[in-house]
C-alpha positions as MATLAB code, in Angstrom:
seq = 'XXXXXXXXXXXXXXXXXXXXXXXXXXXXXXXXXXXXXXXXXXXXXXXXXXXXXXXXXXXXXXXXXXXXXXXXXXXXXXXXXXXXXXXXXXXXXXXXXXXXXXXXXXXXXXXXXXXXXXXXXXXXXXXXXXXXXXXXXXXXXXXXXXXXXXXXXXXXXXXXXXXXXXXXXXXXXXXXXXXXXXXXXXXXXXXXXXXXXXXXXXXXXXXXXXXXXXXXXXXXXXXXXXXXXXXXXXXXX';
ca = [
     106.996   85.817  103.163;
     106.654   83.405  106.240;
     103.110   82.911  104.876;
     105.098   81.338  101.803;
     107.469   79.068  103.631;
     105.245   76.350  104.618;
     104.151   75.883  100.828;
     108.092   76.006   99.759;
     108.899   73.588  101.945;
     106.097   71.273  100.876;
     107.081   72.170   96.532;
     110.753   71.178   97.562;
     109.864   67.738   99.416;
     107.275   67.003   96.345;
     110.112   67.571   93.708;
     112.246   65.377   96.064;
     109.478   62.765   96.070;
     108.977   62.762   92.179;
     112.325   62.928   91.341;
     113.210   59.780   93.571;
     109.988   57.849   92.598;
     111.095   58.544   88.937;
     114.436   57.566   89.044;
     114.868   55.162   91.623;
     110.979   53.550   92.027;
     109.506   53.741   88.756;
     112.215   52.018   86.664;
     111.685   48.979   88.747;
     108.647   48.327   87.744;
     108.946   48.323   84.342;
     111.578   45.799   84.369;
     108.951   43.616   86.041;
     106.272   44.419   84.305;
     108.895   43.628   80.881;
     109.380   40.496   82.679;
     105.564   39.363   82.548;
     104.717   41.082   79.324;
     102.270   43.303   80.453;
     101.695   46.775   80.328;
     102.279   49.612   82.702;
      99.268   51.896   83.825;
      99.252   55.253   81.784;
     100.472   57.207   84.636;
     103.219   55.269   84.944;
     104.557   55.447   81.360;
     104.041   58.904   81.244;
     106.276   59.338   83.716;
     108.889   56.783   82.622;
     108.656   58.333   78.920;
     109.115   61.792   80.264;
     112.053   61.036   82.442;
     113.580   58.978   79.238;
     113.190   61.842   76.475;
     114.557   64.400   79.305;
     117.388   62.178   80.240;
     117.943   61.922   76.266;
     117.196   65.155   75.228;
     118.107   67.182   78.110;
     120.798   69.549   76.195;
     117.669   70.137   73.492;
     115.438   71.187   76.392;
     118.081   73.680   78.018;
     118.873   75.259   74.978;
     115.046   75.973   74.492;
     114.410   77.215   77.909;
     117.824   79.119   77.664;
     116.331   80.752   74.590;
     113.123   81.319   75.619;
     114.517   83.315   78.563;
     117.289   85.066   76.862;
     114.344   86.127   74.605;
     111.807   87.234   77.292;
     114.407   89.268   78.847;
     115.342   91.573   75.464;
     111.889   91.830   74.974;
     110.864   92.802   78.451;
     114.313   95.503   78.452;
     112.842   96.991   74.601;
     110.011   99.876   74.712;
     106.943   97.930   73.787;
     107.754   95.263   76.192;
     108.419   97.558   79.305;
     105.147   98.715   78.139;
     103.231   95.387   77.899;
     104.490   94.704   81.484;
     103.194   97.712   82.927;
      99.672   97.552   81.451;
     100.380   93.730   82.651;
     100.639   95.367   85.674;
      97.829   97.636   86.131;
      95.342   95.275   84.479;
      95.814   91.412   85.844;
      93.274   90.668   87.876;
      94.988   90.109   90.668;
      97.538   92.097   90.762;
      95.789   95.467   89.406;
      94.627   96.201   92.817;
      98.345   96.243   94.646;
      99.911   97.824   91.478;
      97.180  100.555   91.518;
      97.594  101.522   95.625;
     101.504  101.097   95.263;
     101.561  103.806   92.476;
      98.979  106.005   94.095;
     101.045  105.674   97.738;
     104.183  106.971   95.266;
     102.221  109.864   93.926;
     100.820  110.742   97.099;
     104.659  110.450   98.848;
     106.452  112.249   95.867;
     104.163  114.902   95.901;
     104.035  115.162  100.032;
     107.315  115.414  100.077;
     107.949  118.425   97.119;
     105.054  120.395   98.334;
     107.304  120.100  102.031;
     109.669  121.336  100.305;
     108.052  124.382   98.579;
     108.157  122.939   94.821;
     105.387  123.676   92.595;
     102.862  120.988   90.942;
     104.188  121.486   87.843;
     107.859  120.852   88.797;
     106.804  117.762   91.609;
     104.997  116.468   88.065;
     107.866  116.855   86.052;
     109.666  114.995   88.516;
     107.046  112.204   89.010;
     107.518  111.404   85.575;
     110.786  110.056   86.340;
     110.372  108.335   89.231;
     107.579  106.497   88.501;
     109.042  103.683   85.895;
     105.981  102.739   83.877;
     105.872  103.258   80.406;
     101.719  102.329   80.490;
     101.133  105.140   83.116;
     103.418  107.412   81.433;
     100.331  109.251   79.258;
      97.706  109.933   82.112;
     101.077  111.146   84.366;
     101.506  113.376   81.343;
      97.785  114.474   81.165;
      98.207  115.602   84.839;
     101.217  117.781   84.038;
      99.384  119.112   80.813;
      96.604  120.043   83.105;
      98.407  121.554   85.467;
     100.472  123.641   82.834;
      96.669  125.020   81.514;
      95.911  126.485   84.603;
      93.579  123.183   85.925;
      93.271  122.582   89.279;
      95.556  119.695   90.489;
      92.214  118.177   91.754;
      90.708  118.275   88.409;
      93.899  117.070   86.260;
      93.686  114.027   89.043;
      90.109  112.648   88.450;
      90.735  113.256   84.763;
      93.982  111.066   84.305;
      92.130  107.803   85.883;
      94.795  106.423   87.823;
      94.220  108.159   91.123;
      92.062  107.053   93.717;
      89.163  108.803   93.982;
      89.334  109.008   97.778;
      92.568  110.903   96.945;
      90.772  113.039   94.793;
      88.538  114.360   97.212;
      90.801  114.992  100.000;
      92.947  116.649   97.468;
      90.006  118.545   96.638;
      89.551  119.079  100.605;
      93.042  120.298  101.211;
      93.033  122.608   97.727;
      89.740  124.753   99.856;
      92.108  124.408  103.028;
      95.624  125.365  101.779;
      97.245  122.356  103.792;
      97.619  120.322  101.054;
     101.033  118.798  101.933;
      98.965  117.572  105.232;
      96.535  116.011  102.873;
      98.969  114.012  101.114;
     100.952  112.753  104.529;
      97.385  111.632  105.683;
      96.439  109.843  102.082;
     100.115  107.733  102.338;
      99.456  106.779  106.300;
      96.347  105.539  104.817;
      97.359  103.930  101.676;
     100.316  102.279  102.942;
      97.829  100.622  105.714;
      95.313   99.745  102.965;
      98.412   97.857  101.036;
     100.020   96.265  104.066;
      96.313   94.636  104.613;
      95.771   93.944  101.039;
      99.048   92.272  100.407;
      98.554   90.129  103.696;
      95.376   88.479  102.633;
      96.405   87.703   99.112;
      99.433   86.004  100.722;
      96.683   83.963  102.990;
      94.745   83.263  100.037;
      98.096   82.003   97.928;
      99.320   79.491  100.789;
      96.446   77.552  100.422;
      96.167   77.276   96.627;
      99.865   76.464   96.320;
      99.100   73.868   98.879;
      96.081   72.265   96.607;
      97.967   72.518   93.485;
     101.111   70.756   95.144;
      99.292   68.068   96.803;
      97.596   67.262   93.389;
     100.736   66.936   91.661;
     102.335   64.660   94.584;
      99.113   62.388   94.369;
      99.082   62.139   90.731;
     103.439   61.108   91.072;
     102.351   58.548   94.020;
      99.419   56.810   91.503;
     102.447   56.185   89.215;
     103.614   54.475   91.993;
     100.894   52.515   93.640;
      98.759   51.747   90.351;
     101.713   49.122   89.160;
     101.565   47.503   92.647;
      98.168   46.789   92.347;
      98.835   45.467   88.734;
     101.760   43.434   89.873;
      99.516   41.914   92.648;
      96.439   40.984   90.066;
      99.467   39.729   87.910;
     100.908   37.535   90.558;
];
């Protein structure tokens, strides 16, 4: 998160900046440029047209957005959205990576902490299947439990379902020939959790920067509004 405060900062003082060049700057020169009959830069009447409809037709555009939302949430809260999001999930490109090591690290910590506890893989799958929220990863979750109920070796029912790392699936393998497999899954979440922690910190590095391009291109293009109808005014004058 501090990563992410530098680039806030700099998104609030750029919607500062365009909102005061757009309502206090901007206006201004189109009553001059009204005055001498000429015509504003592109940029600039963009702007000005955009801040007229929305000043206009504000109550139009927050109905629409209010829809829109209202919408996206009862879709996201129904079946086949909480399934779209979840294959969302496991599948953007960026994202599929984090998603993918945060449900293995709750796999590997569910079923650490039942095998503790004495519980059987077919009841610490059962449970699974209940704590992990995700309609998309409900049918390979289900293939492991199936697998397990056919006599399959948790190992085997693993590799099968796709959705465990295959690093896991070899020390599971590992601690299966051992008989410490509880061990095995304490190690695999140390592990995990260490790989995600590093993960999530460089995609946070590699955000701050893009935010910080995208912003400065959208303060540059506000301040061309700007400066465009000075130069105009001068060649005017």
């Amino acid at each position: 998160m501090s990563a992410l405060t530098y680039p806030a900062i700099i998104a609030v003082m750029a919607l500062a900046v365009a909102f005061w060049s757009i309502t206090s700057v901007l206006p201004n020169y189109a009553i001059m440029f009204e005055a001498q009959g000429a015509r504003l830069p592109a940029p600039t009447a963009f702007l000005l047209n955009l801040s007229a409809f929305m000043s206009q037709y504000w109550f139009v555009v927050l109905t629409i957005a209010c829809v829109l939302a209202v919408g996206c949430m009862i879709y996201c809260m129904s079946g086949h959205g909480q399934y779209t999001l979840g294959l969302l999930k496991m599948r953007a490109p960026i994202l599929k990576r984090l998603n993918g090591k945060l449900v293995n690290i709750r796999f590997c910590l569910c079923m650490s902490m039942l095998a503790n506890a004495g519980m059987s893989h077919v009841v610490s799958m059962q449970i699974i299947l209940s704590v992990i929220p995700n309609p998309y990863l409900d049918k390979p979750l289900r293939g492991i439990f199936e697998g397990l109920i056919s006599g399959q070796q948790l190992s085997v029912c693993l590799k099968q379902s796709g959705i465990i790392d295959f690093m896991i699936v070899n020390m599971v393998r590992a601690g299966e020939s051992s008989g410490k497999l509880a061990d095995v899954f304490d190690h695999c979440v140390a592990y995990l959790e260490n790989e995600y922690e590093r993960e999530s910190a460089t995609l946070t590095r590699l955000i701050e920067p893009a935010m910080t391009l995208i912003l400065g291109i959208v303060t540059l293009g506000i301040m061309l509004s700007v400066i465009l109808p000075t130069f105009e005014l001068v060649n005017i004058y």
